[in-house]
C-alpha positions as a LaTeX table, in Angstrom:
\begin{tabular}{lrrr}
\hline
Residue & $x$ (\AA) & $y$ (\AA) & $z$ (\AA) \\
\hline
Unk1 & 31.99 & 1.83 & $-21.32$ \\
Unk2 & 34.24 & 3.75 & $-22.71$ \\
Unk3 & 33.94 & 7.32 & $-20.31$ \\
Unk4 & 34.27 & 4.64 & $-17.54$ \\
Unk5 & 37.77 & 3.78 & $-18.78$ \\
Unk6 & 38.81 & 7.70 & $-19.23$ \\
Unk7 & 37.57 & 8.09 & $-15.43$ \\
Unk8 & 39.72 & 5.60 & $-14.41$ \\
Unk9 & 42.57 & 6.42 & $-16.23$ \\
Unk10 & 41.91 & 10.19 & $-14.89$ \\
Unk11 & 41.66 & 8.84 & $-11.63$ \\
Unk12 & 45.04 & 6.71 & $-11.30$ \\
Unk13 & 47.19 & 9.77 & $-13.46$ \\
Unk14 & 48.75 & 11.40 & $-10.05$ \\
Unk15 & 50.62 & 8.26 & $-9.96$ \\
Unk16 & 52.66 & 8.41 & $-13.06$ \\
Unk17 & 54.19 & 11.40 & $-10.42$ \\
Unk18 & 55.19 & 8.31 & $-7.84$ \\
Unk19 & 56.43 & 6.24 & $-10.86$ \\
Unk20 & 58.76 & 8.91 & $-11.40$ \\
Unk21 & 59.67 & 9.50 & $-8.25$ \\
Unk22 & 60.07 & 5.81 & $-6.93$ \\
Unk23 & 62.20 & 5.31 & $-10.82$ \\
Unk24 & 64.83 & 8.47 & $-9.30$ \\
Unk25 & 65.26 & 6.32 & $-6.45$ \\
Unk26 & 65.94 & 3.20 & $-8.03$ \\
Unk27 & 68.41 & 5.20 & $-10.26$ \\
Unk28 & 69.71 & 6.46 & $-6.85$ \\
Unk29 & 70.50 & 3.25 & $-5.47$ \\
Unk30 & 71.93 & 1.91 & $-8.72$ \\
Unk31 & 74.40 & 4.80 & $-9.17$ \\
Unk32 & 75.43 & 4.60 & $-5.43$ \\
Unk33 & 78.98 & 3.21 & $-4.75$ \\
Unk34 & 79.69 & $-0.16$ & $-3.56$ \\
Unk35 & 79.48 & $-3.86$ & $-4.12$ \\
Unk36 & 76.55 & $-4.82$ & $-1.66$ \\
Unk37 & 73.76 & $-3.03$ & 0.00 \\
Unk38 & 75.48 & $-1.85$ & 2.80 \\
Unk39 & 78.65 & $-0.02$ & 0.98 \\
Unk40 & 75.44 & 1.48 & $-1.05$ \\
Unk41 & 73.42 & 2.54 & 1.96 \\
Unk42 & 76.67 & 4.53 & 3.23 \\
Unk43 & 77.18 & 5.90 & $-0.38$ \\
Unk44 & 73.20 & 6.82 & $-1.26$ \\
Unk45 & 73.67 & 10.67 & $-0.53$ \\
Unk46 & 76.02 & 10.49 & $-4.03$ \\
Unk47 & 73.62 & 8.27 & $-5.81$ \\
Unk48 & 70.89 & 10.40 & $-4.70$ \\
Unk49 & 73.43 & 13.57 & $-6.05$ \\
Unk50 & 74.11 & 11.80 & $-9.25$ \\
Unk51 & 70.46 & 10.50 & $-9.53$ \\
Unk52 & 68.99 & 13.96 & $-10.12$ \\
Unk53 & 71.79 & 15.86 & $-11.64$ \\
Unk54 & 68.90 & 15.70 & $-14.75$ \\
Unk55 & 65.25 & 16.15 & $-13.66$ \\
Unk56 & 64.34 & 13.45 & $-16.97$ \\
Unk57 & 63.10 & 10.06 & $-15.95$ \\
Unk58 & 65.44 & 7.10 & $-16.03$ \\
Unk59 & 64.44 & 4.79 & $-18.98$ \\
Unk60 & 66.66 & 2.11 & $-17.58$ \\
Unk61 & 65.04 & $-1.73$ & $-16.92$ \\
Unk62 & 65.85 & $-1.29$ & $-13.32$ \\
Unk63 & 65.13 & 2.17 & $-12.60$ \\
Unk64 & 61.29 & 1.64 & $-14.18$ \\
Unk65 & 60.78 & $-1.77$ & $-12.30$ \\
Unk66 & 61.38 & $-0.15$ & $-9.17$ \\
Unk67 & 59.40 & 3.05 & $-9.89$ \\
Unk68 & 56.47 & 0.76 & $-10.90$ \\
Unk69 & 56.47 & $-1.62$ & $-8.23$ \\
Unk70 & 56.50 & 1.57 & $-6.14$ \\
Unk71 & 53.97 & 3.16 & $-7.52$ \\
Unk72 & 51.72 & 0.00 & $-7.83$ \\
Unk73 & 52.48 & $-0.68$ & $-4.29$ \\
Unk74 & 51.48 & 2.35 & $-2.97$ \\
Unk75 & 47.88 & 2.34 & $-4.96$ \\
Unk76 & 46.99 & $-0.66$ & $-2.93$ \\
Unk77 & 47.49 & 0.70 & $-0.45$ \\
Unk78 & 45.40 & 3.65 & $-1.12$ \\
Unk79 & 42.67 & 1.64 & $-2.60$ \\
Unk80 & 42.83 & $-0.72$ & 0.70 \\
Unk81 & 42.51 & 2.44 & 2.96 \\
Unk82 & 39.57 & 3.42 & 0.92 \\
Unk83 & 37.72 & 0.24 & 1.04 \\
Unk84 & 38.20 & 0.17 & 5.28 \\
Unk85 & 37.51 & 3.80 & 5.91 \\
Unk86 & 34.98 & 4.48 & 8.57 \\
Unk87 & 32.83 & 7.27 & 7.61 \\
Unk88 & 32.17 & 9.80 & 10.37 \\
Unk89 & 29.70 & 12.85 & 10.55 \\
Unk90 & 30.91 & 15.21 & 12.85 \\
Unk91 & 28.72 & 17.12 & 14.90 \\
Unk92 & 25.71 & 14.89 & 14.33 \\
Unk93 & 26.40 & 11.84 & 16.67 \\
Unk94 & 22.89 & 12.38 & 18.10 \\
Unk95 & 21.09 & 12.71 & 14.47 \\
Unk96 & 20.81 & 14.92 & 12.20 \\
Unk97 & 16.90 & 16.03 & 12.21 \\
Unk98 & 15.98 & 19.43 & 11.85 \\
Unk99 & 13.00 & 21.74 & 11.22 \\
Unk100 & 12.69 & 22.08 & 7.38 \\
Unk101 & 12.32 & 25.39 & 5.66 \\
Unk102 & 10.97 & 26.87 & 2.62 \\
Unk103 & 13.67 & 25.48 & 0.15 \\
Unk104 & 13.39 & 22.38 & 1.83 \\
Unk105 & 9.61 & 21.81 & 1.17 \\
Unk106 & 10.06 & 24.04 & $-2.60$ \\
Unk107 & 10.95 & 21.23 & $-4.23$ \\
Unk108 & 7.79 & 19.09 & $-3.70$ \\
Unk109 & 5.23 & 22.28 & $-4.31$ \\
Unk110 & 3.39 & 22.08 & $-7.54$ \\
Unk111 & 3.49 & 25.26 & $-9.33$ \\
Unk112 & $-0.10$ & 25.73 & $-9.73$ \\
Unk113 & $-1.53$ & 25.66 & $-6.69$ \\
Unk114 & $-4.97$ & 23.57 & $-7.43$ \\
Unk115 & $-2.67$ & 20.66 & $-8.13$ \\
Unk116 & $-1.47$ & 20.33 & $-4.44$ \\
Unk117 & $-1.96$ & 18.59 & $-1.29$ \\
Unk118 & $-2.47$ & 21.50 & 1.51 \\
Unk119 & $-0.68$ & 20.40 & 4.75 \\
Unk120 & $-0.16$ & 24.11 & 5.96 \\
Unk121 & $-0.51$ & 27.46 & 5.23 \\
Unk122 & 3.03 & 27.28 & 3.52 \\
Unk123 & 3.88 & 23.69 & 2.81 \\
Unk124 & 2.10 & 21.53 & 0.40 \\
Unk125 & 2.94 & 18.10 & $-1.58$ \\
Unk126 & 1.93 & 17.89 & $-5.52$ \\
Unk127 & $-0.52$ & 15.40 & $-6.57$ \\
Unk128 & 1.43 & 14.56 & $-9.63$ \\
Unk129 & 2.53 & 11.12 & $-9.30$ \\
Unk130 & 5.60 & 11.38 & $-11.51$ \\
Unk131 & 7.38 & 15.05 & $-11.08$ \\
Unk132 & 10.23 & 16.04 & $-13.09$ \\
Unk133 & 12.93 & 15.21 & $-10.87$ \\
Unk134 & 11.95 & 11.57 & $-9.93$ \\
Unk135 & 13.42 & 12.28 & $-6.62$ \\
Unk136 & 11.14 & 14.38 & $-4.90$ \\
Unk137 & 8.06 & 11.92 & $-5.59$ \\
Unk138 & 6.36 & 11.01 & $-2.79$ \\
Unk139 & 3.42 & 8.68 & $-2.30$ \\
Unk140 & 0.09 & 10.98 & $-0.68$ \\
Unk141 & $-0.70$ & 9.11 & 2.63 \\
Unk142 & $-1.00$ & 11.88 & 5.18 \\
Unk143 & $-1.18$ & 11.07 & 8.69 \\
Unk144 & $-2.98$ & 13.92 & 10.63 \\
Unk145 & $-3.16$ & 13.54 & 14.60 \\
Unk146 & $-4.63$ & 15.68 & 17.24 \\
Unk147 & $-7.51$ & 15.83 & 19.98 \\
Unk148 & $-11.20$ & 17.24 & 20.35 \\
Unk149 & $-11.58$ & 21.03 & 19.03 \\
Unk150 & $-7.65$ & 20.59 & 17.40 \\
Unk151 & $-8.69$ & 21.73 & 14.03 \\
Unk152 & $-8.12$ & 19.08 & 12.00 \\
Unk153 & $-11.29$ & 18.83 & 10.36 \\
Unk154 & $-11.11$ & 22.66 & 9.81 \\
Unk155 & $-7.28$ & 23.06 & 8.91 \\
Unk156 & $-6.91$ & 20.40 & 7.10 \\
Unk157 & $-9.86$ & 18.02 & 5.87 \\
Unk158 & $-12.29$ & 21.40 & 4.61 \\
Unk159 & $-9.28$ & 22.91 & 2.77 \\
Unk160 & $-8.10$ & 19.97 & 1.20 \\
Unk161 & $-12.05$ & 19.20 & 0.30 \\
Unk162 & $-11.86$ & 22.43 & $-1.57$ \\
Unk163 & $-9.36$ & 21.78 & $-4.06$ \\
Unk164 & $-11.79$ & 19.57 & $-6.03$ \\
Unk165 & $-11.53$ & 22.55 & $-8.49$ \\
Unk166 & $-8.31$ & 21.45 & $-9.34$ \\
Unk167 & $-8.83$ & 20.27 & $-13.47$ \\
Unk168 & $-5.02$ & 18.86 & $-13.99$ \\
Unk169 & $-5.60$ & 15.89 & $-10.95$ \\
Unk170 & $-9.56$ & 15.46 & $-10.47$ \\
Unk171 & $-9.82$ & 13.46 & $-7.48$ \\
Unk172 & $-12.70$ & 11.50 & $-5.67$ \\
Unk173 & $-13.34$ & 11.77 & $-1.88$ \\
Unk174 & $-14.68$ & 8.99 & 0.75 \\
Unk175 & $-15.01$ & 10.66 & 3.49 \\
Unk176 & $-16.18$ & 9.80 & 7.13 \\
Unk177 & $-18.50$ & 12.21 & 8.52 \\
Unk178 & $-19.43$ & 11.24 & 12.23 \\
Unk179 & $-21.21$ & 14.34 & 13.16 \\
Unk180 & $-23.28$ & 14.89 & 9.76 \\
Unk181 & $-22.21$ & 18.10 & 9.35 \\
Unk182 & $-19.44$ & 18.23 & 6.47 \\
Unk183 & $-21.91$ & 17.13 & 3.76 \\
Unk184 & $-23.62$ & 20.02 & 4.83 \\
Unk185 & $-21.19$ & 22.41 & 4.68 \\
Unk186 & $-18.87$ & 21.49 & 1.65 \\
Unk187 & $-21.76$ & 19.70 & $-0.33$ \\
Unk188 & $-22.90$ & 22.19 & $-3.01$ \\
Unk189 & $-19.11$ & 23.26 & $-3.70$ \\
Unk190 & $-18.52$ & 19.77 & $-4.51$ \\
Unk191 & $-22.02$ & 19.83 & $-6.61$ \\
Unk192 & $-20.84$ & 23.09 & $-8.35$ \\
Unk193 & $-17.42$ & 21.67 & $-9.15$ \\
Unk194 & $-18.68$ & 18.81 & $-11.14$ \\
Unk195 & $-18.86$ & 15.97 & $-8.45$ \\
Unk196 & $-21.47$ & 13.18 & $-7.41$ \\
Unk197 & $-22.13$ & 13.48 & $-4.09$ \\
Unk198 & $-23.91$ & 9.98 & $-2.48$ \\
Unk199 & $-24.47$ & 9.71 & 1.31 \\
Unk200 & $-24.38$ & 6.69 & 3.48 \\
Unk201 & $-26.09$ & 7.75 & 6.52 \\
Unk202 & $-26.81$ & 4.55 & 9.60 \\
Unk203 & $-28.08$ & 7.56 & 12.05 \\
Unk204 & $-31.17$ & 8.27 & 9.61 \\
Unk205 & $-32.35$ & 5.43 & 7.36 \\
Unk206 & $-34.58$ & 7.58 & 5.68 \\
Unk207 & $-31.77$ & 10.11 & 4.48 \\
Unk208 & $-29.59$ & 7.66 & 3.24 \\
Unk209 & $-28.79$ & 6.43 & $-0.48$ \\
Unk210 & $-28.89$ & 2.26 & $-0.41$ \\
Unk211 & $-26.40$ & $-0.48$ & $-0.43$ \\
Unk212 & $-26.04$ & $-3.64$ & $-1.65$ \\
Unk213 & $-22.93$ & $-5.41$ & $-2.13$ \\
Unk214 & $-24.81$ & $-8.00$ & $-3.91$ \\
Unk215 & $-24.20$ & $-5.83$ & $-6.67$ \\
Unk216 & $-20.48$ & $-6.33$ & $-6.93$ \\
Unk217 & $-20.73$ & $-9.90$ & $-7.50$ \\
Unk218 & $-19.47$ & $-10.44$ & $-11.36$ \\
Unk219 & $-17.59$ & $-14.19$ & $-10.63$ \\
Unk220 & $-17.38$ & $-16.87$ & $-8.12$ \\
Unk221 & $-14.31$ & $-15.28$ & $-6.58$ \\
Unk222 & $-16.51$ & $-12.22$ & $-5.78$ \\
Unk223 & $-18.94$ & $-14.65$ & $-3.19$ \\
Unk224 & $-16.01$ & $-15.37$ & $-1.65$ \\
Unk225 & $-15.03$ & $-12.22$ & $-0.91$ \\
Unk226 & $-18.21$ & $-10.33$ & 0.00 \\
Unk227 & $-18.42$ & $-13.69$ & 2.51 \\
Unk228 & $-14.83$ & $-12.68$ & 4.20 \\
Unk229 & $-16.20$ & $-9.22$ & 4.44 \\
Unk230 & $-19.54$ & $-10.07$ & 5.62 \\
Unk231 & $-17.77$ & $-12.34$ & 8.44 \\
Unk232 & $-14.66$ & $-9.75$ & 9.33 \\
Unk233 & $-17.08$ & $-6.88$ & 10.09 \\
Unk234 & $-19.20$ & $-8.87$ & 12.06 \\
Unk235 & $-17.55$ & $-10.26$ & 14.77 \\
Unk236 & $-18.04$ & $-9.44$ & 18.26 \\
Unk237 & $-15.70$ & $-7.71$ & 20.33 \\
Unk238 & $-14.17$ & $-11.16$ & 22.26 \\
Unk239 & $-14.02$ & $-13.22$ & 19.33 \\
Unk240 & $-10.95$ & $-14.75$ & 18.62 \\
Unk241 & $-9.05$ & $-13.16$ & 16.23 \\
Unk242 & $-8.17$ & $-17.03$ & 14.66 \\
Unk243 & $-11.60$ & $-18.55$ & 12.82 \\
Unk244 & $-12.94$ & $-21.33$ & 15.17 \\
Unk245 & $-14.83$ & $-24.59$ & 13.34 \\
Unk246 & $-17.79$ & $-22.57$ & 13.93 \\
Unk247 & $-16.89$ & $-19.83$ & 12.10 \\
Unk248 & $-15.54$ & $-21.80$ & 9.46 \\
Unk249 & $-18.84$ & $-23.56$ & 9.03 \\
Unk250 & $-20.35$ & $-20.36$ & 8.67 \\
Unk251 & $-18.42$ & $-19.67$ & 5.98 \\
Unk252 & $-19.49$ & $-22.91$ & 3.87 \\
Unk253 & $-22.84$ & $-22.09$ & 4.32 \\
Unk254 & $-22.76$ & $-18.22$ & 3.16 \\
Unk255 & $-21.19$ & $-19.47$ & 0.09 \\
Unk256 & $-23.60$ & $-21.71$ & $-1.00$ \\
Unk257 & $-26.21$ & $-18.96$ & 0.08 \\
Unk258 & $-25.34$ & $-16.16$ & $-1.30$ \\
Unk259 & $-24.00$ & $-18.47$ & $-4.34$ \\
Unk260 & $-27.54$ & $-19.77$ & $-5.16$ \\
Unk261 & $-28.85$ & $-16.39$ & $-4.81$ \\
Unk262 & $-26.08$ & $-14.65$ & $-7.33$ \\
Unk263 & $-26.69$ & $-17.98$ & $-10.07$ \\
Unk264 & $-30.33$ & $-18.25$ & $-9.72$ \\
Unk265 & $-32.31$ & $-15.85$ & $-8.32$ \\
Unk266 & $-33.88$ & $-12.84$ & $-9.96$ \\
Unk267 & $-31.98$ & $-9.58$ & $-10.07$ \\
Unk268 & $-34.77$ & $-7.43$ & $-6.99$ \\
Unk269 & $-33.95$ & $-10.76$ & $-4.78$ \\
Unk270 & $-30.01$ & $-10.66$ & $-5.03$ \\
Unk271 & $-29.73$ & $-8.91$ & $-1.41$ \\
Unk272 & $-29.62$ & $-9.85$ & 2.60 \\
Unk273 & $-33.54$ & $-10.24$ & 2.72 \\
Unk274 & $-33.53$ & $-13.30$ & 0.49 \\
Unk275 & $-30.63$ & $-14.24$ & 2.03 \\
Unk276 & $-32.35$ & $-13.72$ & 5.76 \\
Unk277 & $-34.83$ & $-15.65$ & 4.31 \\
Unk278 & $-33.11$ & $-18.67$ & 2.86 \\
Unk279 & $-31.41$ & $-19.13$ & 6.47 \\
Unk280 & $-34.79$ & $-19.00$ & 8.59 \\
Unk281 & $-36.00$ & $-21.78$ & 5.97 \\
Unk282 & $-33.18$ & $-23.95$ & 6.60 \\
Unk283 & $-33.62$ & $-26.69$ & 9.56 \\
Unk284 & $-31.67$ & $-29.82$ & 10.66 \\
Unk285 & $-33.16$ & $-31.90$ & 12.92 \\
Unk286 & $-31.11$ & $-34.50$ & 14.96 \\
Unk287 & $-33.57$ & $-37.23$ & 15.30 \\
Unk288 & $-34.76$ & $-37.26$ & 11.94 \\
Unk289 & $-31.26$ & $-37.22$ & 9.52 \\
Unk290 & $-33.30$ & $-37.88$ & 6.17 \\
Unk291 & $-35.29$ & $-34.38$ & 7.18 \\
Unk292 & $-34.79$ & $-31.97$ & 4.28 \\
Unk293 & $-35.62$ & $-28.21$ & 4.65 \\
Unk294 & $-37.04$ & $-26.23$ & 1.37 \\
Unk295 & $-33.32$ & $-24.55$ & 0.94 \\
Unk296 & $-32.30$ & $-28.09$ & 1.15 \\
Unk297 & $-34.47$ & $-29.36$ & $-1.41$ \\
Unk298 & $-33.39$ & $-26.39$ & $-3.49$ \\
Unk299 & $-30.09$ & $-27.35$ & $-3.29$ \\
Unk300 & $-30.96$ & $-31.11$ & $-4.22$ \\
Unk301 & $-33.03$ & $-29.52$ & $-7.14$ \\
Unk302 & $-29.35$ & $-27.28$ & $-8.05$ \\
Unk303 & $-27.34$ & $-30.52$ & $-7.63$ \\
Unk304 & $-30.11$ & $-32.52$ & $-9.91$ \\
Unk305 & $-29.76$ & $-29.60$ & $-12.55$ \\
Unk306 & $-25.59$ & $-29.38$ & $-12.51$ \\
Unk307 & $-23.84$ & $-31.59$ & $-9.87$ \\
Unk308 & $-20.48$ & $-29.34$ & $-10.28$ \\
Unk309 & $-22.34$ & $-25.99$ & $-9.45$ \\
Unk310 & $-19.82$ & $-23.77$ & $-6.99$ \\
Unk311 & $-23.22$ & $-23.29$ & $-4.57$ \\
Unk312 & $-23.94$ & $-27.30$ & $-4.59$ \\
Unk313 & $-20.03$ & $-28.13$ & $-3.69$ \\
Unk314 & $-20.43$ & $-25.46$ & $-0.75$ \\
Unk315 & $-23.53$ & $-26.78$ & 0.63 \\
Unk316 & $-22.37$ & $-30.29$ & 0.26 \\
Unk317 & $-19.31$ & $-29.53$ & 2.30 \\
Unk318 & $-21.84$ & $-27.99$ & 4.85 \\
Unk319 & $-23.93$ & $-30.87$ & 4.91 \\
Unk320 & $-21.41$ & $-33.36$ & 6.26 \\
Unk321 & $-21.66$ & $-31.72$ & 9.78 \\
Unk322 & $-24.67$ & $-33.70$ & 12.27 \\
Unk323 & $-27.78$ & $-32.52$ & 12.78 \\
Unk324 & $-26.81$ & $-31.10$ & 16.07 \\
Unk325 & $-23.97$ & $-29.50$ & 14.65 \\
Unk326 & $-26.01$ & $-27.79$ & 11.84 \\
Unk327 & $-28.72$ & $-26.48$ & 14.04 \\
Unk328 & $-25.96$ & $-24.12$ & 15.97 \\
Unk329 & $-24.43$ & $-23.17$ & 12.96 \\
Unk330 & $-27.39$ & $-21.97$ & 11.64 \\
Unk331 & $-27.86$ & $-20.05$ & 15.17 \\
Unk332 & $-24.70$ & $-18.80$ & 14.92 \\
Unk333 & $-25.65$ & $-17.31$ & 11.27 \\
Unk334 & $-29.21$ & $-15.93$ & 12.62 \\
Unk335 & $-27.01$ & $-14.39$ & 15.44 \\
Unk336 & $-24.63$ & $-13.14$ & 13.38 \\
Unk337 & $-27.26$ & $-11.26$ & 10.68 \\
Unk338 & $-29.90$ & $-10.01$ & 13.55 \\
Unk339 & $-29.43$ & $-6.33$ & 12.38 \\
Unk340 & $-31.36$ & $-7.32$ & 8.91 \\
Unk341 & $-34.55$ & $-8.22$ & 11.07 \\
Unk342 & $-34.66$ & $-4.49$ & 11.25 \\
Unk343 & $-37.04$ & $-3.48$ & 8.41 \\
Unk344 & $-35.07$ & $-0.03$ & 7.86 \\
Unk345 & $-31.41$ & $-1.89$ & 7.46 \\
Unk346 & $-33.39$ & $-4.36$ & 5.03 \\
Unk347 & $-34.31$ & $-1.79$ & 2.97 \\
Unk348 & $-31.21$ & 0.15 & 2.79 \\
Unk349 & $-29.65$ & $-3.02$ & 1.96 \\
Unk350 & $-32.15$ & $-4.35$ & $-1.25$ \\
Unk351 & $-30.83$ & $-1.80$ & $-3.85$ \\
Unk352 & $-28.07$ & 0.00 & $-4.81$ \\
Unk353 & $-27.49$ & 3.48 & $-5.75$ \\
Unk354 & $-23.74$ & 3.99 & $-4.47$ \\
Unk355 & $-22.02$ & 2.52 & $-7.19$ \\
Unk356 & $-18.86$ & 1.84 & $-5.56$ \\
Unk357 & $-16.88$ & 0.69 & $-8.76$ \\
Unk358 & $-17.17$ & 3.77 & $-10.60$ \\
Unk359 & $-15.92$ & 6.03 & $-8.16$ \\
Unk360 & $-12.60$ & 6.15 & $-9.63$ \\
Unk361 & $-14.24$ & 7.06 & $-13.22$ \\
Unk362 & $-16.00$ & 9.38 & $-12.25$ \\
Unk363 & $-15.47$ & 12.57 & $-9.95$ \\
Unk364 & $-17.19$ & 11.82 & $-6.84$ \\
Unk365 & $-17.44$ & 12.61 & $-3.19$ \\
Unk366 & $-18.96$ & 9.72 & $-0.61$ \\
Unk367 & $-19.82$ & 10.54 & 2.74 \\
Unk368 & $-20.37$ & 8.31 & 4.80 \\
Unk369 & $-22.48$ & 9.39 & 8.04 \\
Unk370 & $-21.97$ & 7.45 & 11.23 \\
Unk371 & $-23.02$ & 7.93 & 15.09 \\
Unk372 & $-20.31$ & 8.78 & 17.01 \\
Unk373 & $-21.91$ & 7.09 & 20.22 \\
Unk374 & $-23.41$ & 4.13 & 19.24 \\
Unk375 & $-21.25$ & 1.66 & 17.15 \\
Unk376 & $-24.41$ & $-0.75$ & 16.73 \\
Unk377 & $-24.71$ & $-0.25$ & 12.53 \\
Unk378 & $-20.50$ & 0.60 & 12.44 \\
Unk379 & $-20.65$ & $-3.38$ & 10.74 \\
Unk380 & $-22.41$ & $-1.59$ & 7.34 \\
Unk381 & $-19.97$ & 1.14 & 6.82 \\
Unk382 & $-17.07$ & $-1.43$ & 7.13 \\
Unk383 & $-18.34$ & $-3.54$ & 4.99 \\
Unk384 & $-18.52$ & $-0.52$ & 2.64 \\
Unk385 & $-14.84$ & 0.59 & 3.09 \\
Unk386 & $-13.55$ & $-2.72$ & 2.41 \\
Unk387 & $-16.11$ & $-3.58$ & $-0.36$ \\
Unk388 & $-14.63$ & $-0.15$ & $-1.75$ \\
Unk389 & $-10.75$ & $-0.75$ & $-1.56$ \\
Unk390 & $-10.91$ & $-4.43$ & $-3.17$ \\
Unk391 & $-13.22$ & $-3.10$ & $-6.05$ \\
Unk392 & $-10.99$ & $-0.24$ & $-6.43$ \\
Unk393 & $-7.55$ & $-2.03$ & $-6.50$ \\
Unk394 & $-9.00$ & $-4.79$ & $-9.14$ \\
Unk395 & $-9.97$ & $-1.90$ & $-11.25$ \\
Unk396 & $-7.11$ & 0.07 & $-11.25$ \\
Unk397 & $-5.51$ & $-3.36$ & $-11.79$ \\
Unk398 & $-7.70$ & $-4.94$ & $-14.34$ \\
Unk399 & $-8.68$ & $-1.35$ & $-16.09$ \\
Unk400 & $-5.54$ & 0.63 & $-15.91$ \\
Unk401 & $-2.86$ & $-1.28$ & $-15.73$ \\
Unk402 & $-2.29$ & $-0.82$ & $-11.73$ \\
\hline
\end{tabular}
């Protein structure tokens, strides 16, 4: 508070100068000859004379009131010019871009160069999240662009790849891998630098570590979510981007699946088969409505056991469609899970040994392999990516502090 009052009484100083100034003309027009304002506009050359015959200030009431108002005046004025001033940039009209340079980019460099983001031979960004100067921090999302044969897994994801060795920032890697080479090439520097290295690979079956997202389940808010992934990377390329009733029924009825399975069923049958199988076990028949199906007598069973259990609400809410109406939902659902008739996706998808919730704990490197042709299995590493960045936001929420 107090060195905000000294700047403003620095500030405002220069016009004790116009105080003075505006006071010797007050003094002027006072010591000026005649009875009105006119006969002392025709004599103010020899109050003006008389006025500064002595370069000291005039002390008297008249003199200061003028050299004040003057002065006072003449701030607001200042201060009124300052508040409507345009400001203009001349020469850059059209912008101001430019190519940076060395001391542009210094700034952001980490010292030690482990610790860095490579962008280019000369330029790189810090991984610290919190520099010293709290003005050069920038957040890490690099956007790298080019065509076939450009480089950029070369120039930029290899080299970047290779500064796992950094010890001040260990970071883990998910990285997409369409051709199946990368793993092979930057694998055993990642295995000598400390790193678990797990592979999701939908070209070979048999080379691949297994998935379940089962796994991830800890509360009823967790169904919910692995149902919104299951459905978002499943749709087909003209679905409507807005969930239909059909959809939405879908929905109810993967709850109170995969709910039952989470609650009740033994930890080996928590996956899509027993999930495959509860749905070719359900049946609605329109001619018969007291028909029940084993899953629904399960459910009855469930209901009979605790009436308030999260799988029994679902299924009830499912239940209140027709016959009819439940027989294409339940197509729709067959429809929509075909790829687990496979027997190879089936068994990829009973266990788990990706552990998607400790990759930020622990230093490790996921590729995930993919065809670059055929999209057909695309569904299971998208359920994996988004699987991956909810778990990872809750824990960095829920484990440190965001």
């Amino acid at each position: 508070m107090r060195l905000e009052v000294k700047k403003r009484i620095i500030a405002n100083l220069p016009y004790l100068l116009f105080v003075y100034l505006f006071g010797k003309l007050g003094q002027t027009y006072r010591l000026a000859a005649g009875a009105d304002l006119s006969e002392k506009f025709l004599h103010l050359a020899d109050g003006f004379s008389f006025a500064f015959e002595s370069v000291s200030p005039s002390f008297r009431l008249f003199d200061l009131a003028v050299g004040v108002a003057g002065a006072v005046a003449l701030r607001l004025m200042v201060y009124v010019k300052s508040k409507n001033a345009k400001k203009y940039r001349k020469g850059v009209e059209y912008g101001s871009a430019r190519w940076g340079g060395p001391r542009d980019i210094a700034p952001y460099i980490d010292p030690v160069f482990d610790n860095n983001i490579l962008l280019t031979q000369t330029e790189r960004l810090t991984m610290n999240n919190r520099p010293k100067d709290p003005k050069t921090a920038r957040n890490k999302n690099v956007l790298v662009i080019g065509g076939s044969g450009s480089g950029k897994t070369r120039c930029f994801v290899k080299p970047n790849l290779m500064q796992c060795v950094s010890k001040d920032y260990p970071t883990s890697f998910v990285i997409t891998d369409p051709k199946g080479s990368l793993i092979g090439e930057v694998g055993q520097l990642l295995v000598r630098c400390g790193y678990r290295v797990k592979v999701l690979n939908t070209i070979n079956f048999s080379k691949s570590m297994r998935y379940n997202p089962f796994c991830y389940i800890h509360s009823e808010k967790d169904i919910l979510k692995l149902v919104n992934t299951l459905i978002s990377n499943t749709k087909g390329e003209g679905e409507k981007s807005a969930e239909d009733f059909w959809v939405k029924s879908e929905r109810l009825l993967y709850s109170a699946l995969i709910g039952y399975i989470w609650y009740e069923a033994p930890d080996d049958e928590m996956n899509f088969t027993t999930l495959l199988e509860m749905i070719n076990a359900s049946e609605a028949r329109e001619d018969d409505p007291e028909f029940q199906s084993p899953v629904d007598q399960m459910f009855e069973r469930l209901e009979e056991k605790d009436p308030e259990h999260f799988a029994v609400r679902q299924y009830k809410k499912f239940l209140l469609s027709a016959g009819k109406t439940r027989s294409s939902i339940l197509i729709s659902c067959g429809a929509r899970l075909a790829p687990f008739d496979i027997r190879e996706v089936r068994e990829l998808m009973e266990d788990d040994e990706l552990e998607l919730d400790t990759i930020g704990d622990e230093k490790t490197a996921l590729f995930l392999i993919m065809s670059d042709t055929d999209t057909t299995f695309n569904f299971i590493l998208a359920m994996v990516q988004s699987q991956l960045i909810n778990l990872l936001c809750d824990r960095a929420d829920d484990k440190y502090g965001g």
